[in-house]
C-alpha positions as CSV (number, residue, x, y, z in Angstrom):
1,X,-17.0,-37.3,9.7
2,X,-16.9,-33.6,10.8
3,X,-13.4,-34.2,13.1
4,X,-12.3,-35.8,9.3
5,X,-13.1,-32.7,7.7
6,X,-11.8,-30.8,9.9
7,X,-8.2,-32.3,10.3
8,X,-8.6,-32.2,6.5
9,X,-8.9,-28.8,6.0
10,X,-6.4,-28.0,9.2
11,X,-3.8,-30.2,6.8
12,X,-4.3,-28.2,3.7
13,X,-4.3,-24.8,5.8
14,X,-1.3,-25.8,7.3
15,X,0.3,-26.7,3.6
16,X,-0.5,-23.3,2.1
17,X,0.6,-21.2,4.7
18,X,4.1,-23.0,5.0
19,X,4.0,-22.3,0.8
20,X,2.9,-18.9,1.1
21,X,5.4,-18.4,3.8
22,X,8.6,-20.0,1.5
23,X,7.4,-18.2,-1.4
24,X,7.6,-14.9,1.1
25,X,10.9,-15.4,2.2
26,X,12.3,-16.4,-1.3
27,X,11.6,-13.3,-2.5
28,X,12.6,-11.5,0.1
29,X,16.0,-13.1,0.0
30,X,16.3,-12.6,-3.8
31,X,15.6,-8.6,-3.3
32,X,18.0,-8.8,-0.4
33,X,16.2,-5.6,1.7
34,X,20.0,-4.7,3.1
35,X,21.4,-1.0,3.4
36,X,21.4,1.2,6.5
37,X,19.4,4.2,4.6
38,X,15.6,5.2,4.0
39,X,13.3,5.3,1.5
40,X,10.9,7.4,0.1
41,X,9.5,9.4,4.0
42,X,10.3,6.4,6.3
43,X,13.8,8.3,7.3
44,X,10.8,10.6,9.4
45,X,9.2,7.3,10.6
46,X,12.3,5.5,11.2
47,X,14.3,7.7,13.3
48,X,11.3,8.1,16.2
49,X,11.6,4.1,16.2
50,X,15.4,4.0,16.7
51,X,15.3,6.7,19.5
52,X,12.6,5.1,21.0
53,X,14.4,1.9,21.2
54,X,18.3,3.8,21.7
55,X,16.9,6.0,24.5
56,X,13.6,5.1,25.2
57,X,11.9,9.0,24.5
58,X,9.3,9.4,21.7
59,X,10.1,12.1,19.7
60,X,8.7,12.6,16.3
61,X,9.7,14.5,13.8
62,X,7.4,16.8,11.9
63,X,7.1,15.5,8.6
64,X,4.1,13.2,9.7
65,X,0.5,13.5,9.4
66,X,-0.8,10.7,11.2
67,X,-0.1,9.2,14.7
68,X,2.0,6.4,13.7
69,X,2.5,5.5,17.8
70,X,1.8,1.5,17.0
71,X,4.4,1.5,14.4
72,X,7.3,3.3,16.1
73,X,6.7,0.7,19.3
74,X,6.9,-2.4,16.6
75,X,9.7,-0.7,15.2
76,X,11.6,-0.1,18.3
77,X,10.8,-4.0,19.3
78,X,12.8,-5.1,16.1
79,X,15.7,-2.5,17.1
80,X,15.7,-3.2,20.9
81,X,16.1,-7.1,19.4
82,X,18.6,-6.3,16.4
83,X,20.3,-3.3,16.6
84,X,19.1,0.4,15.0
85,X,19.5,0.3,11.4
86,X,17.0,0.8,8.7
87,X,18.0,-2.8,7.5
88,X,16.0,-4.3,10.8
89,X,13.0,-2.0,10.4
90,X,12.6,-2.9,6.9
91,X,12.3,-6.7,8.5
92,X,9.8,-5.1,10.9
93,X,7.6,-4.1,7.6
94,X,8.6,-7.5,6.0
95,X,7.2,-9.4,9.2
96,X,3.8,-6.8,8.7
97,X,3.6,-7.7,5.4
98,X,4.0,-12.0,5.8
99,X,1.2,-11.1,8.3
100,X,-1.3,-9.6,5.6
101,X,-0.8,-12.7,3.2
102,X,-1.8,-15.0,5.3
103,X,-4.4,-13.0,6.5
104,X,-6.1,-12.5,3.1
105,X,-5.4,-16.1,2.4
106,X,-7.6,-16.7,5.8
107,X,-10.4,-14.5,5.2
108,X,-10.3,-16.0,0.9
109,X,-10.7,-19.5,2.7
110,X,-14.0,-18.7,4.7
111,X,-15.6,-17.9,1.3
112,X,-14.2,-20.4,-0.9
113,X,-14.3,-24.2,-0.9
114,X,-11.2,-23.9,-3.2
115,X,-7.9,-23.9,-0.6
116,X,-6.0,-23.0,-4.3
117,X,-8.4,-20.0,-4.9
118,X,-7.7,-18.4,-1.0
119,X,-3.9,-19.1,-2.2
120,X,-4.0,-17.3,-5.4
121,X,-5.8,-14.2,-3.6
122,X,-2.9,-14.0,-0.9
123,X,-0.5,-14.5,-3.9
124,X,-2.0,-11.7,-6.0
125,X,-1.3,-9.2,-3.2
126,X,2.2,-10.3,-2.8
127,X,2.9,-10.2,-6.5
128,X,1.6,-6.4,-6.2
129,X,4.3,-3.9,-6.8
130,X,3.1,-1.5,-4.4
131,X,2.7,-4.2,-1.6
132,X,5.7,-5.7,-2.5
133,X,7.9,-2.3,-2.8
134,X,6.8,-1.0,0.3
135,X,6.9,-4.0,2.4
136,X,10.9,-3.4,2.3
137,X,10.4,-0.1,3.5
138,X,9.4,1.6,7.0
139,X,6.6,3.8,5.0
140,X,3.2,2.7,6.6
141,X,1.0,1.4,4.1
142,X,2.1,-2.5,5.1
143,X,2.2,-1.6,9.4
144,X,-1.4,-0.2,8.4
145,X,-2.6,-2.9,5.8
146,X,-1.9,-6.2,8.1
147,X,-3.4,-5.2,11.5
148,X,-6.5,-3.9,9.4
149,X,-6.8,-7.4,7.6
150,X,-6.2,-9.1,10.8
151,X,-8.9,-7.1,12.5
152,X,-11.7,-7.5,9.9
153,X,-10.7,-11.5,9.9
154,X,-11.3,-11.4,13.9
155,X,-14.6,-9.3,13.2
156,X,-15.8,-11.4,10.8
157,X,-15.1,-14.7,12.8
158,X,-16.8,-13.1,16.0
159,X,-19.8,-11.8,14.1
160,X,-20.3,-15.4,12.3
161,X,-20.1,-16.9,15.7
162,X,-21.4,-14.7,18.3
163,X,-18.2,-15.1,20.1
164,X,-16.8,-12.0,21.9
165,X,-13.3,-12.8,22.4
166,X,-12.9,-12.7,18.5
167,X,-14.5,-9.4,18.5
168,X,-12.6,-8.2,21.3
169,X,-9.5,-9.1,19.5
170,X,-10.4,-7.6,16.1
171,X,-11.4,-4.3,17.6
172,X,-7.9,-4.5,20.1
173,X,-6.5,-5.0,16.2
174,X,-8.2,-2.1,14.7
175,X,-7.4,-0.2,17.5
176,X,-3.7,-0.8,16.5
177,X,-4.1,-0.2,12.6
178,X,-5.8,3.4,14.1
179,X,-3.2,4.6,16.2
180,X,-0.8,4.0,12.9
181,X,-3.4,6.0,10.8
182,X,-6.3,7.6,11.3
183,X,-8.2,5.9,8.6
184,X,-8.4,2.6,10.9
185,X,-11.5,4.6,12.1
186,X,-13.1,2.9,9.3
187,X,-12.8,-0.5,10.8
188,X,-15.5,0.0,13.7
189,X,-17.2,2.3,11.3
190,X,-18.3,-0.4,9.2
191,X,-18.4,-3.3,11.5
192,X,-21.0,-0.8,13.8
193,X,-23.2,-0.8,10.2
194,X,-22.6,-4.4,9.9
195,X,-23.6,-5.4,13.3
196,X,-27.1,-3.7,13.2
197,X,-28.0,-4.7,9.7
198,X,-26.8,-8.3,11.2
199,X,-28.9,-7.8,14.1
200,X,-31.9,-6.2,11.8
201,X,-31.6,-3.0,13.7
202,X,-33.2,-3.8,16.7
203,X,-32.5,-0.5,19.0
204,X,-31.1,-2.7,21.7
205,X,-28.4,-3.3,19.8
206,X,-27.5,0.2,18.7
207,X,-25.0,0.9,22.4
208,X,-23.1,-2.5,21.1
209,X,-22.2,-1.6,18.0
210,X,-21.2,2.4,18.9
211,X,-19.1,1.1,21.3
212,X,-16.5,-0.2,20.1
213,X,-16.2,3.1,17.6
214,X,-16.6,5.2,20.5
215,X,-13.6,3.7,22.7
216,X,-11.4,3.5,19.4
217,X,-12.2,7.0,18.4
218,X,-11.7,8.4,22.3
219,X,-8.2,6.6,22.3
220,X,-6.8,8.1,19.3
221,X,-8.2,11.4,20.7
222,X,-6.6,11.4,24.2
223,X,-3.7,9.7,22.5
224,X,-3.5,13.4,20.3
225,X,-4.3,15.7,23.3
226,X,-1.7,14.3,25.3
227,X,0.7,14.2,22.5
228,X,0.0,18.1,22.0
229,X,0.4,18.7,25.4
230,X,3.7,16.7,26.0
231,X,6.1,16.8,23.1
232,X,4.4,18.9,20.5
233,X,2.0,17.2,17.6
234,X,4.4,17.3,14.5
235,X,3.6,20.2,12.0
236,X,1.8,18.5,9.6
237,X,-0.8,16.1,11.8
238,X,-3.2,18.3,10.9
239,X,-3.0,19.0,7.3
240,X,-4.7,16.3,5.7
241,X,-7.9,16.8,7.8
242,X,-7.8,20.2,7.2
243,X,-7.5,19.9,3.6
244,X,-10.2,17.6,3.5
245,X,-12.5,19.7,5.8
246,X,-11.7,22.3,3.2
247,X,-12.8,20.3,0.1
248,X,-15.8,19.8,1.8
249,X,-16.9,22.8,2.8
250,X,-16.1,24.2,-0.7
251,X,-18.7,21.6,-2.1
252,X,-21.1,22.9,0.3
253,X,-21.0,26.3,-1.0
254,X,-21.3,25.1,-4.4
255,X,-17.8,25.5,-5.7
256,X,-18.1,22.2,-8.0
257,X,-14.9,22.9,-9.2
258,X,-13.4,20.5,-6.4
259,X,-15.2,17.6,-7.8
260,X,-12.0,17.2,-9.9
261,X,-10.3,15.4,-6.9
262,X,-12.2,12.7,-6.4
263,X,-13.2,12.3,-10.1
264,X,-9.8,11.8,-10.5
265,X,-9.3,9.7,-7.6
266,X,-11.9,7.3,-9.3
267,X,-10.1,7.0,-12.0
268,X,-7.3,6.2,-10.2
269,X,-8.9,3.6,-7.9
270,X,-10.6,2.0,-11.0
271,X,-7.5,1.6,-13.3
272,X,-4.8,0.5,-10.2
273,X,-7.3,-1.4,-8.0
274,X,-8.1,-3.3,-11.4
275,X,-4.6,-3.6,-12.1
276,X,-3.5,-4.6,-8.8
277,X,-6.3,-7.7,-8.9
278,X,-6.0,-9.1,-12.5
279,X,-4.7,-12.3,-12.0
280,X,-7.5,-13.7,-9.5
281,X,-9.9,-11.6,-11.4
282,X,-8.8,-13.8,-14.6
283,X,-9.1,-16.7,-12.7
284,X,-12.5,-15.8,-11.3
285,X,-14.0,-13.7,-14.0
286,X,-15.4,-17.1,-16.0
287,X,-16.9,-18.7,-13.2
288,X,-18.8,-15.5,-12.1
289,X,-19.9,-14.3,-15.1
290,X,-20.5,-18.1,-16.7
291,X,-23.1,-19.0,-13.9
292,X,-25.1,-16.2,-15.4
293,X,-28.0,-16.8,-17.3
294,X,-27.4,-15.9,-21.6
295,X,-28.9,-12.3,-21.2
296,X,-27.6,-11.3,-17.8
297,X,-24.2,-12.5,-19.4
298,X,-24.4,-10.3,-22.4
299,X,-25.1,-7.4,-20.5
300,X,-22.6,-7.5,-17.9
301,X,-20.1,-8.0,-20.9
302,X,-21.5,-5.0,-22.4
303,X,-21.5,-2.8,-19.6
304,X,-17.6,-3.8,-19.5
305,X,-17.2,-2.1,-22.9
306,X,-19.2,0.9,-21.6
307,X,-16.8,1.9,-18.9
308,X,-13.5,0.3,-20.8
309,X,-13.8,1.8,-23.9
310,X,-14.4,5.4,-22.9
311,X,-11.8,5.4,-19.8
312,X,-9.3,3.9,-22.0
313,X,-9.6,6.6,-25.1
314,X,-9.5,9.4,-22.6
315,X,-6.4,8.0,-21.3
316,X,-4.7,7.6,-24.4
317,X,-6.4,10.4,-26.2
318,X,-5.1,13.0,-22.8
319,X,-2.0,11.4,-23.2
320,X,-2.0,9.7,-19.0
321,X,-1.0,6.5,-20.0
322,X,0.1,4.5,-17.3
323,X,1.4,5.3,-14.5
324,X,-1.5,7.9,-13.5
325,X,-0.1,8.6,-10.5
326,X,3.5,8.9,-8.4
327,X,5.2,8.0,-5.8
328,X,5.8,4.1,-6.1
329,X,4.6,2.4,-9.6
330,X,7.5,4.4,-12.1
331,X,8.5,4.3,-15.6
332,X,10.2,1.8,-15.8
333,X,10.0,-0.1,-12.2
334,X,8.9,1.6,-8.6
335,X,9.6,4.3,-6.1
336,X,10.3,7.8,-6.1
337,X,13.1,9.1,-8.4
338,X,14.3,11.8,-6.3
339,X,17.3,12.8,-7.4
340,X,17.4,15.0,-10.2
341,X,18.8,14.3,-14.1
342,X,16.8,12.3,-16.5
343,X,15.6,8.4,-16.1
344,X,15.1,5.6,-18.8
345,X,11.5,5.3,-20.2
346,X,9.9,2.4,-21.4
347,X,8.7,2.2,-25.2
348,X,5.3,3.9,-25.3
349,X,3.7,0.5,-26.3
350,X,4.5,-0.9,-22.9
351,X,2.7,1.4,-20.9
352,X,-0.3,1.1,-23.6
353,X,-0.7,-2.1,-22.9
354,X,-0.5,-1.7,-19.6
355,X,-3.1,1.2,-19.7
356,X,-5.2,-1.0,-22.1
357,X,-5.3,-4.2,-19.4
358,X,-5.9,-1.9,-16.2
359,X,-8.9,-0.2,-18.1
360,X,-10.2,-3.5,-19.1
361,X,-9.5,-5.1,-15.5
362,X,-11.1,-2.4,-13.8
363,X,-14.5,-2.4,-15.7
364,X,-14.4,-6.1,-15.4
365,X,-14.0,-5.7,-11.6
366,X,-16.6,-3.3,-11.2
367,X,-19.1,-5.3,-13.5
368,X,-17.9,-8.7,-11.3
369,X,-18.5,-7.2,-7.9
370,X,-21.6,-5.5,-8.8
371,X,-23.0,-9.0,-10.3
372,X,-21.9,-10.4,-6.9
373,X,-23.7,-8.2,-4.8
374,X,-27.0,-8.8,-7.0
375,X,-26.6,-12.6,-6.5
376,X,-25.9,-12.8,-2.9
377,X,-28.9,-9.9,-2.3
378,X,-31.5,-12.1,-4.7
379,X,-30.7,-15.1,-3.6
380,X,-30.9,-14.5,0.4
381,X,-28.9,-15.8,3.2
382,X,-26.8,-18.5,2.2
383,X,-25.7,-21.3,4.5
384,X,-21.5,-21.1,4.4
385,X,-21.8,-17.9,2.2
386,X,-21.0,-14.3,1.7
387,X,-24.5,-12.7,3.9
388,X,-25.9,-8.8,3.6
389,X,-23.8,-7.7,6.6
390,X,-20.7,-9.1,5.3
391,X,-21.4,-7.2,2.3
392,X,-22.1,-4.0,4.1
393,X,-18.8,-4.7,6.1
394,X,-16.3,-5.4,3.2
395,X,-18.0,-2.6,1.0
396,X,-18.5,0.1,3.3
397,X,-14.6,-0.1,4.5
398,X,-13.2,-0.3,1.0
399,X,-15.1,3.0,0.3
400,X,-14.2,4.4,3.7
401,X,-10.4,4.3,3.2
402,X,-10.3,5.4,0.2
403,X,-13.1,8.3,0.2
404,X,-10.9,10.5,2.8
405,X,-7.6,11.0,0.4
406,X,-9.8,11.4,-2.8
407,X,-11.7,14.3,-1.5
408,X,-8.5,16.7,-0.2
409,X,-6.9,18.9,-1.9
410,X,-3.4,17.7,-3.3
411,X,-1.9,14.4,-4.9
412,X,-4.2,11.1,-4.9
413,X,-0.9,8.7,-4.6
414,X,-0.9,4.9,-6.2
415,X,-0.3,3.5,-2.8
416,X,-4.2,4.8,-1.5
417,X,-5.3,1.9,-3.3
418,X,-3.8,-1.2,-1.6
419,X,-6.1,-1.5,1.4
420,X,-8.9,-2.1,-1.5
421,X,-6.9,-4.6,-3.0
422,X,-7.7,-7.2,-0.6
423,X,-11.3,-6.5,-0.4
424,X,-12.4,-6.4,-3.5
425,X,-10.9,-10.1,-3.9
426,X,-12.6,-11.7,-1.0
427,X,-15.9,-9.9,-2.8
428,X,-15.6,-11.8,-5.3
429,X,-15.9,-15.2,-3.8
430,X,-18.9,-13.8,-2.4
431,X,-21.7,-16.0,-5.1
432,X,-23.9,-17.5,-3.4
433,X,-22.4,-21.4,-2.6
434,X,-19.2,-20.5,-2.8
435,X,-17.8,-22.1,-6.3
436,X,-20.8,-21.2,-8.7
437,X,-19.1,-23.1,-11.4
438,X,-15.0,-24.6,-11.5
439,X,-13.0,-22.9,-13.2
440,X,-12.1,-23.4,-16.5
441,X,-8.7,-24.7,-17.2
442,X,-7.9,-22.2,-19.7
443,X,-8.3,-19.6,-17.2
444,X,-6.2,-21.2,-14.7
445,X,-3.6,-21.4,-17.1
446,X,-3.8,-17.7,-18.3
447,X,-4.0,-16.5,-14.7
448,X,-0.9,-18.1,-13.2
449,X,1.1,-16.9,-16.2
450,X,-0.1,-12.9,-15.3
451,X,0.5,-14.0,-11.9
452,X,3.8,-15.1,-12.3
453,X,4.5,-11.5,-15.2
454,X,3.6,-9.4,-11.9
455,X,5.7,-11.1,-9.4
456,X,8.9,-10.7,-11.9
457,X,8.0,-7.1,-12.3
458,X,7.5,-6.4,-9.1
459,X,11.0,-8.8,-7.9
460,X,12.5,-6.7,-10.6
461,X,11.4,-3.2,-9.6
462,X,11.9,-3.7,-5.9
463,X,15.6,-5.0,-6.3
464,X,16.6,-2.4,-8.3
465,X,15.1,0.6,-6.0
466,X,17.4,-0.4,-3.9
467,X,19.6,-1.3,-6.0
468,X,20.4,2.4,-6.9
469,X,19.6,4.1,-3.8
470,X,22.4,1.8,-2.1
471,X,24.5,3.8,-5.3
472,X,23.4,7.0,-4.2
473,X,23.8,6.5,-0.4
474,X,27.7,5.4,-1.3
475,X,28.0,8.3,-3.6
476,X,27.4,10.6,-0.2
477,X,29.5,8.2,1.8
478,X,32.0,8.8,-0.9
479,X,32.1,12.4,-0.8
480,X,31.7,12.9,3.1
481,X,34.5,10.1,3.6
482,X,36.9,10.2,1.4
483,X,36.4,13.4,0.0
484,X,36.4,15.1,3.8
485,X,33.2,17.0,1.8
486,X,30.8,19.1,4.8
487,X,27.6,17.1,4.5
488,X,25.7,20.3,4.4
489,X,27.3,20.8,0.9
490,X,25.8,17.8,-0.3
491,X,22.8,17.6,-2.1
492,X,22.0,14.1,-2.4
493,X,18.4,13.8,-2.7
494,X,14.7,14.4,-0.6
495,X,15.9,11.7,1.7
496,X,19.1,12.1,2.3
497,X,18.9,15.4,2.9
498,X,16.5,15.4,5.1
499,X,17.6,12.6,6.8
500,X,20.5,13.8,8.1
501,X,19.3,17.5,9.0
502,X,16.4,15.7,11.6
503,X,19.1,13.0,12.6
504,X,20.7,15.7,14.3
505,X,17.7,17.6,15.3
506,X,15.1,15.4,16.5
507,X,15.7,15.3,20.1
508,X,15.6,19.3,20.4
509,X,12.0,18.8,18.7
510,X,13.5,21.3,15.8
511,X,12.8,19.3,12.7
512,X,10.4,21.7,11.1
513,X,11.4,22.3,7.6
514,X,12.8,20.5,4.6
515,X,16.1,20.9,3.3
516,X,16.5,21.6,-0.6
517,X,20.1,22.0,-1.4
518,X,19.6,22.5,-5.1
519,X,22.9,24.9,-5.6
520,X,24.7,22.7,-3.3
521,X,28.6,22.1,-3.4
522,X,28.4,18.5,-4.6
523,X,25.4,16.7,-6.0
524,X,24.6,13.3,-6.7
525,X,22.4,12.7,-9.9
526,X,21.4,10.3,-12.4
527,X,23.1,11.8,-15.1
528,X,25.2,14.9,-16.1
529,X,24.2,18.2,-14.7
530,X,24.4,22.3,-16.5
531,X,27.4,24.2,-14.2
532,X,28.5,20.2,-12.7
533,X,31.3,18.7,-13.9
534,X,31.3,14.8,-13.1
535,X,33.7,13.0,-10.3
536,X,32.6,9.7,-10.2
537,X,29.9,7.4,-12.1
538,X,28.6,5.1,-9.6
539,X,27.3,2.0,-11.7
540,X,23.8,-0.4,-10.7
541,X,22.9,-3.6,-11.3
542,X,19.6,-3.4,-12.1
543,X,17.3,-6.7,-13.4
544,X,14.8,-4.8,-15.3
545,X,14.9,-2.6,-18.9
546,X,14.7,0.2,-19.0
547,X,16.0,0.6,-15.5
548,X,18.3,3.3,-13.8
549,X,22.0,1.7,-14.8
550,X,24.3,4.5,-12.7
551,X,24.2,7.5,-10.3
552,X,26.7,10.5,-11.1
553,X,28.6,11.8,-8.5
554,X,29.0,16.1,-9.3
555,X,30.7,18.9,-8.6
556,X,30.1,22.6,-8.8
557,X,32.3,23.4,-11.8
558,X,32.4,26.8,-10.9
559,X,33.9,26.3,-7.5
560,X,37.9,25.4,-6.8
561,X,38.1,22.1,-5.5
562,X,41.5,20.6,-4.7
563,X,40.6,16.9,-2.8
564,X,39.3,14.7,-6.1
565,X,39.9,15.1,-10.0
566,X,36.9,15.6,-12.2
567,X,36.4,12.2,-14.4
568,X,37.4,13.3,-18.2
């Protein structure tokens, strides 16, 4: 009987992942990741990869703040295999990001009897716009997201099991996700918490769970000293600590003023991490809150009104409708619109709704995990369950990698909240006996369809972000090639820019400051410019409304230009 259950479930584990894995690379070959130019900051994680793999030297440049050593190395493998182009570290990322479906579709499985309910979790992050967007990027959200998720699967299987290898192996992992970012300190963090409340804090096993923190921590240490002492740490390693430190040590001395930053970071966190998980909160939501007794029900629904109501009207009554924050979810679509002119805006009733369903889904989420945790902690340990320490492990890291970027000083970015995303799903299969109640078909229904909404948007937004940076990148190709124009005299956005100033400048170490050619020669916009007359209109293809439809190649109209007519 148990070797029949066991092939059983080995068959249907094997089924999802091959449908998980088709459904990756469909996408992938719809949005078609090709063009050798970056996005967003990977042009200053990117190049350190190819010259690493071009001349074997690690060089970084300075527009960094983390240690990113694990990412350049995968990076570089992908380029030593392929050839240096942005295109092949974009698959790198791709490859990172299959890797974090499959293992949120693992770690759904151990809680859930329900092999469709682990594949609607690990569909709901790839349906995420954010996951989605940057997992055809070199950023490293997706290098940092699937070695964490791998590492708390191996943690949580060697913990369960006693087995060391597993443990070994997820600390090996979170070791990897550290030395990307330092927030992977939050890995052995938690699990050191989780150990001793596993091991009801006897004091022999305090050394075993230090340890692995210790080590981890010491590596990405010595990793900065010698880095420091070698080629120079880049300029900005340092800033997000120290703005941090400096948040802190305001709050110390009373100044209660910086409370502002992580008040708004909740909100943040509330609305997108809601947002981000409403289609397998949809389909969980009924089961969880219908296994509650009448009362218990009608006051977890209330409390849902408490916290929607009030953060919605704020938002709409401030006037922060959705998108709170920048940098990757856009109006209307994803990344950062860096070049300058005007951009297409949806109707103000889109992003009401959207603010309406992200203030309801968070305060749904909040009430659902919170009515979770009571369960599992009233009804005791739980044979095949969710248990206290893997409470304290899943909680304890969502808050740890999200606590450090809401308490500095400076932008709380929408891309801070996809680590979270993953966790907060696997919390909710945490009822005690797995399945507390099937759910209802209604809900199935309903979820699939929001599932299948956020997958279009985020197919949609993806393809045409780089849909209109491969405009603007031939816009520049344009001008420097057939227009003989001095790339110096070309302002063609944050990235370009400065893509090509530490291109040239990396392996002197001299890629200190950014390059802003605002009262450049040429520029390349979305639309018409004061003082520019217009060469060239460079048209997109875009899938969504609402979306950027051309980039305008300009020209200084106050300068004497003899190699291309201005368009009339």
């Amino acid at each position: 009987m148990g070797s029949s259950v066991n092939g059983h479930l080995g068959t249907s584990t094997g089924r999802a992942i091959t449908i998980l894995t088709f459904i990756w690379v469909l996408a992938v070959l719809l949005i078609k990741p090709e063009g050798d130019f970056p996005l967003n900051d990977d042009w200053a994680y990117g190049l350190p990869a190819m010259l690493l793999a071009q001349e074997g030297t690690l060089q970084y440049t300075d527009w960094q703040s983390m240690p990113l050593l694990t990412q350049v190395v995968w990076g570089a493998m992908f380029c030593l295999a392929f050839g240096s182009s942005f295109t092949v570290l974009r698959v790198s990322t791709l490859v990172a990001g299959w890797a974090s479906i499959i293992a949120t579709y693992a770690l759904a499985r151990r809680f859930t009897l329900s092999n469709t309910v682990a594949m609607f979790a690990a569909l709901t992050l790839a349906a995420n716009p954010i996951f989605l967007g940057m997992s055809h990027t070199f950023m490293t959200d997706v290098h940092f997201l699937a070695p964490s998720l791998l590492s708390v699967l191996s943690l949580v299987r060697g913990l369960e099991r006693n087995r060391q290898r597993y443990i070994v192996l997820g600390m090996v992992l979170a070791c990897w996700a550290t030395l990307t970012r330092q927030l992977g300190l939050a890995i052995p963090i938690s699990f050191a918490i989780a150990w001793l409340v596993k091991s009801g804090f006897r004091r022999q096993w305090w050394w075993e769970a230090a340890l692995p923190l210790v080590l981890i921590a010491g590596t990405l240490i010595g990793y900065t000293r010698i880095i420091e002492a070698t080629i120079g740490l880049p300029a900005a390693y340092h800033v997000k600590a120290q703005s941090m430190l400096q948040a802190l040590n305001d709050l110390l001395h009373l100044r209660f003023g910086m409370l502002r930053y992580p008040g708004h970071a909740t909100l943040i966190v509330l609305m997108y991490l809601g947002l981000f998980a409403a289609p397998f909160l949809l389909l969980r939501a009924p089961a969880l809150f219908g296994s509650m007794k009448t009362r218990s029900r009608r006051v977890a629904w209330i409390c849902v009104g408490s916290l929607a109501l009030p953060t919605a009207l704020t938002c709409i009554a401030l006037r922060r409708l959705m998108p709170l924050t920048g940098n990757i979810l856009a109006d209307f679509g994803m990344g950062w619109r860096s070049l300058p002119g005007a951009t297409p805006h949806a109707p103000y009733v889109v992003w009401l709704l959207v603010t309406l369903l992200a203030a309801c889904a968070g305060a749904t989420l909040m009430v659902a995990l919170v009515a979770s945790l009571w369960k599992i902690v009233a009804c005791g340990r739980q044979e095949g369950g969710m248990q206290a320490w893997h409470l304290v492990f899943l909680w304890s890291l969502s808050i740890l990698v999200v606590a450090p970027p809401s308490c500095m000083y400076g932008p709380f970015f929408d891309r801070y909240v996809l680590f979270p995303v993953p966790l907060a799903m696997i919390l909710l299969l945490g009822a005690p006996h797995g399945e507390t109640r099937r759910q209802p078909r209604w809900a199935i229904v309903v979820a699939a369809a929001l599932l299948l909404l956020c997958f279009c948007f985020s197919l949609g937004a993806t393809h045409d972000y780089l849909d209109w940076n491969r405009a603007r990148w031939r816009a520049c190709t344009y001008l420097t090639e057939e227009l003989r124009a001095d790339p110096e005299s070309v302002d063609g956005g944050f990235e370009y820019n400065n893509y090509y100033h530490d291109a040239a400048n990396i392996r002197q170490g001299d890629t200190g400051e950014l390059i802003n050619r605002e009262n450049a020669d040429y520029r390349i916009s979305f639309t018409p410019l004061e003082d520019y007359e217009i060469i060239k209109r460079l048209d997109c293809d875009p899938w969504l409304p609402w979306s950027i439809r051309q980039v305008c190649i300009l020209r200084n109209a106050g300068d004497q230009h003899p190699e291309g007519p201005a368009e009339r």
